[in-house]
N, C-alpha and C positions, 0 to 999 in steps of 0.2 A: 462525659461525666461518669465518675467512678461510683457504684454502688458496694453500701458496706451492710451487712446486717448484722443487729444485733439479736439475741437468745437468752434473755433472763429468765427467772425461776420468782414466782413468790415467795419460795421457802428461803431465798433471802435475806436477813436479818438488813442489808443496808439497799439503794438503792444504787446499782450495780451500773444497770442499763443506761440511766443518765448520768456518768461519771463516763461511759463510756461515747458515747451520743456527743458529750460536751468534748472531749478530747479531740475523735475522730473529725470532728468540724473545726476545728483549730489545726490540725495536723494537715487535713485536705480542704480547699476551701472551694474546692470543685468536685463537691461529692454531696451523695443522697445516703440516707441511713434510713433503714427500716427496721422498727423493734416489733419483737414478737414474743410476750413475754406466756410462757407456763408454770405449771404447779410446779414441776422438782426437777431437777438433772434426768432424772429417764426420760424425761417428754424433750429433752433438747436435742438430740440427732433426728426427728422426723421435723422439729422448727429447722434446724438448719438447712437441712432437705428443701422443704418447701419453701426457704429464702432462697438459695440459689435458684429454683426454679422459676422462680420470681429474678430474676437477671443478676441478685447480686455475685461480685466480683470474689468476695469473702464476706465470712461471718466469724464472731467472737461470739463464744459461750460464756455464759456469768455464771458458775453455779454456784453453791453452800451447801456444801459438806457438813451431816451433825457426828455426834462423834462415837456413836456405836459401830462394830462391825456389822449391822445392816444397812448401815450408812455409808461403811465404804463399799462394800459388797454393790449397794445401787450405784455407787459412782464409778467400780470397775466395771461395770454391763452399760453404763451411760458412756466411759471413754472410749469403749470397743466397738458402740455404735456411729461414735461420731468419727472414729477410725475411717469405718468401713463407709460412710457417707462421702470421707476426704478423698479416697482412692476411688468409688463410684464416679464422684463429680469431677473430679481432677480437681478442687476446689478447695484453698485453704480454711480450715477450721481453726482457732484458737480459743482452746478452752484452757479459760480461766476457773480454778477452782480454788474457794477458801475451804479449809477443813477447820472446824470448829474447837480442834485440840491444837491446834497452830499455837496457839495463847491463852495463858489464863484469863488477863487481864481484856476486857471488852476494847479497851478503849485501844489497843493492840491490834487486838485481831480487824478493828477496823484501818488503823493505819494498814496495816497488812493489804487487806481489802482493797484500800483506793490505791495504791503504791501497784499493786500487780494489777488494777483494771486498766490504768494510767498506761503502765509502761507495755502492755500487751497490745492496749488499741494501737497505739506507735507502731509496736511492730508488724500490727497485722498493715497498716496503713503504708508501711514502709516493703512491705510485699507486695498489695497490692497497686501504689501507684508506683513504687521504681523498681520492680522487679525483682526476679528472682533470685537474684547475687546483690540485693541490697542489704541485707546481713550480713555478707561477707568479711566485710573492715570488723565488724565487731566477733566474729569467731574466736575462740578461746581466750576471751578476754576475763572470765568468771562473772557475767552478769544475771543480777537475779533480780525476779519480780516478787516484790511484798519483804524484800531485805536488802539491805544493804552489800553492796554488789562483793564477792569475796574475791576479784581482781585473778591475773591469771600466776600460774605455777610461777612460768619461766621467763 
C-alpha cells in the first residue's frame, strides 16, 4: 500500500487538504493518506519531514500566499526548506502554492485553488505509484496547474 501525505496551513482561505485527500483516493485506490495540517507555509517543510518519517512515499504542500512582500519573503524561506527536506529524504515534495494576487476576483482565485490542488495530487500520485518517468509522455506539452494549459511551442 502506497502512503501519500498531505501538509496544509490554516492560513488557508479554502480547504485545500480535503480536495486533495478526495483526489489522491480516487487516483490510487490502494493508498493511505495522512494530513497534518499547520498555522502558515513556514511550518510545512518540518510537517513534511515528519510525514516521510512516518513511511510516507510522498507529500503535497497546500499553502496560501497573502500578498505582501513579507508574504512572499515567508514563502521563499518555506520553498528552500522544503527544497532541502526533498534532497535530505530523496523524497518527492509537491508544493502547491496559491498567491493571493493570482486574482482579483475570490471566486477565481478559488477556481485557481482547486484546479492546481487537483491536478498536483495527480501528479504526485503519478510519481509515486508509476514511477519516476511517469511524467515523461507529458514533458513539454505547456501544462499548467490553476490555468488553462498554454499547450507546447512546437
Amino acid at each position: 500500500m502506497r502512503k501519500y501525505g498531505i501538509v496544509d496551513t490554516t492560513f488557508s482561505r479554502i480547504d485545500m487538504g480535503n480536495i486533495a485527500i478526495k483526489t489522491i483516493k480516487k487516483e490510487d485506490l490502494d493508498s493511505e493518506v495522512i494530513r497534518y495540517t499547520v498555522p502558515g507555509i513556514k511550518d510545512t517543510p518540518v510537517a513534511a519531514k515528519k510525514l516521510i518519517e512516518k513511511g510516507c512515499d510522498g507529500v503535497i504542500t497546500l499553502g496560501w500566499v497573502g500578498k505582501t512582500m513579507l508574504d512572499k519573503y515567508s514563502y521563499l524561506a518555506a520553498s528552500i526548506g522544503l527544497i532541502t527536506v526533498q534532497i535530505l529524504t530523496s523524497k518527492h515534495i509537491i508544493d502547491v502554492t496559491i498567491h493571493e494576487d493570482e486574482a482579483d476576483d475570490i471566486d477565481k482565485l478559488k477556481e485557481i485553488a482547486i484546479d492546481r490542488v487537483v491536478k498536483h495530487s495527480k501528479n504526485l500520485v503519478k510519481l509515486i505509484r508509476d514511477g519516476e518517468n511517469s511524467l515523461t509522455p507529458f514533458a513539454g506539452k505547456g501544462l499548467r496547474q490553476g490555468y488553462k494549459d498554454a499547450g507546447p511551442i512546437d
